[in-house]
C-alpha positions in Angstrom: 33.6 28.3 -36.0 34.7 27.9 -32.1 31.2 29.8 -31.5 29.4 27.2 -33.5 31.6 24.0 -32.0 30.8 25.8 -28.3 26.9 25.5 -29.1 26.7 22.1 -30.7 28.3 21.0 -27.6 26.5 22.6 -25.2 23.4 21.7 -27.1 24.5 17.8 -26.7 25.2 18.0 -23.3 22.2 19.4 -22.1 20.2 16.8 -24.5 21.9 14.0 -23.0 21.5 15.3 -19.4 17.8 15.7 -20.2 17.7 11.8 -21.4 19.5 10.5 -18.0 16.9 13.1 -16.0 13.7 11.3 -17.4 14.7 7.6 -16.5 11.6 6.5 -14.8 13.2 2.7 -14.8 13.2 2.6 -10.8 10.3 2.5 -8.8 10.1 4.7 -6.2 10.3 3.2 -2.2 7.6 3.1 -0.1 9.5 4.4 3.3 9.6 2.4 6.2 9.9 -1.4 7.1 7.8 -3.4 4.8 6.3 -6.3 5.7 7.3 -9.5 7.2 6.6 -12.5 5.0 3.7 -14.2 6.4 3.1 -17.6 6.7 1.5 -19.3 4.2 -1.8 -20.2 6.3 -2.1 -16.6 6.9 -1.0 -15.9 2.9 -4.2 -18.0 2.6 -6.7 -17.0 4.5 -6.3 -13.6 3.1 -5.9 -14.5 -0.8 -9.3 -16.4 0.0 -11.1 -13.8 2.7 -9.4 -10.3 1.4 -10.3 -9.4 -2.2 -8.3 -6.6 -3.2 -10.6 -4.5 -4.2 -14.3 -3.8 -4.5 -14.2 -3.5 -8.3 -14.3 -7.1 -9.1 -15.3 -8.7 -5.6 -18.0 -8.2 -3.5 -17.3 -6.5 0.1 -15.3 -8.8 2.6 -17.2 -10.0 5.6 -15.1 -8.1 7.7 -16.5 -5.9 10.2 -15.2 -2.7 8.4 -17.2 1.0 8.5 -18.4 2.4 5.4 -16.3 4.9 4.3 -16.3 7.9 1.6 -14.0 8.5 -1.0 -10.4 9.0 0.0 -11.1 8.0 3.5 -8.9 5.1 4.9 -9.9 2.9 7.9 -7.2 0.9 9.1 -7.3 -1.8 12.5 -3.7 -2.2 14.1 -4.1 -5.9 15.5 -2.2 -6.8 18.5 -4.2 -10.2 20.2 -6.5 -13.0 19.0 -9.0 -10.9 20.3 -8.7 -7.5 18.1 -8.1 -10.1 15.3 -11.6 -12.1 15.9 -13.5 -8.3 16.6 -12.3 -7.5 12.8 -12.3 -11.2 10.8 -14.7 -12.3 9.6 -17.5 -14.6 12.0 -17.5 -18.2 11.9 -14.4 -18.6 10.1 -11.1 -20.3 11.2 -8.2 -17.8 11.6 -5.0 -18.7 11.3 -2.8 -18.4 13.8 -0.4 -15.7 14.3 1.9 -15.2 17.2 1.0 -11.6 18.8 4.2 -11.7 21.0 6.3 -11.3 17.9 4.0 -9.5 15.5 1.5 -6.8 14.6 -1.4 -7.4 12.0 -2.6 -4.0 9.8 -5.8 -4.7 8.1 -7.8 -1.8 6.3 -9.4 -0.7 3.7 -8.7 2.8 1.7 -11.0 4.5 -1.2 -9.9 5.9 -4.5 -11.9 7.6 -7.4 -11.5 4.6 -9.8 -10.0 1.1 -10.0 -7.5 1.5 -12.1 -4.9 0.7 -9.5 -3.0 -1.7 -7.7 -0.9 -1.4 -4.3 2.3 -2.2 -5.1 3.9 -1.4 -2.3 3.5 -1.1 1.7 5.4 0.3 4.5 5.6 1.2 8.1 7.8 4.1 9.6 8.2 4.1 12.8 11.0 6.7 13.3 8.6 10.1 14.6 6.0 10.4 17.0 3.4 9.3 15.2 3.8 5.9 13.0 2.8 6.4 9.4 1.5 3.5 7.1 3.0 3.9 3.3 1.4 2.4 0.3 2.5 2.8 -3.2 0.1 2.9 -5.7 0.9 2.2 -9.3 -1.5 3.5 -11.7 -2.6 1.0 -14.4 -3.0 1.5 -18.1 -6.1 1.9 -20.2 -9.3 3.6 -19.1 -11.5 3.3 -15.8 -14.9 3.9 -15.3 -15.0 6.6 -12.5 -16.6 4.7 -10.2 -15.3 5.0 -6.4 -13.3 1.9 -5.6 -12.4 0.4 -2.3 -8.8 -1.2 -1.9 -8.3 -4.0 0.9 -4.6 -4.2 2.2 -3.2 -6.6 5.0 0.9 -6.7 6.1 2.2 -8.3 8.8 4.8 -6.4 10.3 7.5 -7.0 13.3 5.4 -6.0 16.6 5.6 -2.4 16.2 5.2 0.0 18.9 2.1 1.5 20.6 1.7 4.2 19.0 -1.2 5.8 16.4 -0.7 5.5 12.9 -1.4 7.7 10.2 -1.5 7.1 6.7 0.7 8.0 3.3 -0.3 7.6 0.2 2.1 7.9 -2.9 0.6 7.5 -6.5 2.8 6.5 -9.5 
């Protein structure tokens, strides 16, 4: 009877520890600083200039390379100047003060579009700075067709320093 009592228990316990285990209720981080909120002119100009993605809009005029799948391009804007080589020509741009902040702009290729970037990050703690994104994978099906996603932050002028890029899937 004790034998039986011992492995109903047990039995419970390790169901219930299983149940708190697979609570997939909190999303994951993206590491780093996120970024700052912008401005609404600059909120603008990208809602109207940055699709975000290729799937439904056609490319943005900005002076981005073509790349292959999985590849990632990404401009670390410091001046007017790197922002007007990038933008788009003959548009306004709106301003952003330099001195205080750092513009990423980019552009990053997965095998379908069934996702969205939830999330964006910059770690600056190593060597090398590394760019976070957190993917979330949306529901249904996707033609596999290779899709180009468009990201922008604005971040808190970050140091000199070459940035790599992380990508996190969920």
């Amino acid at each position: 009877m004790k034998t039986n009592i011992l492995t109903l228990t047990t039995a419970l316990l390790l169901l219930g520890g299983g149940f708190v285990a697979c609570n997939h209720s909190q999303e994951p981080e993206a590491i780093g600083t996120p970024p700052v909120s912008a401005p609404t002119d600059v909120s603008a100009f990208f809602k109207t200039y940055l699709p975000p993605s290729s799937s439904s809009h056609s490319e943005p005029a900005f002076n981005f390379s073509e790349i292959d799948y999985r590849d990632t391009e990404c401009f670390v804007i410091n001046s007017l100047k790197e922002f007007e080589i990038v933008a788009p020509p003959s548009v306004e741009l709106p301003v952003i003060d330099f001195d205080k902040y750092t513009l990423i702009i980019g552009q990053h290729s997965l095998g379908d579009p069934g996702y969205t970037l939830s999330k964006q990050a910059i770690d600056t703690e190593s060597d090398e700075m590394t760019l976070n994104w957190l993917y979330k994978r949306t529901g249904g099906a996707h033609p596999a067709v290779v899709t180009t996603f468009y990201f922008w932050g604005l971040y808190t002028k970050l140091p000199g320093k070459t940035v790599a890029i992380g990508v996190t899937i969920i």
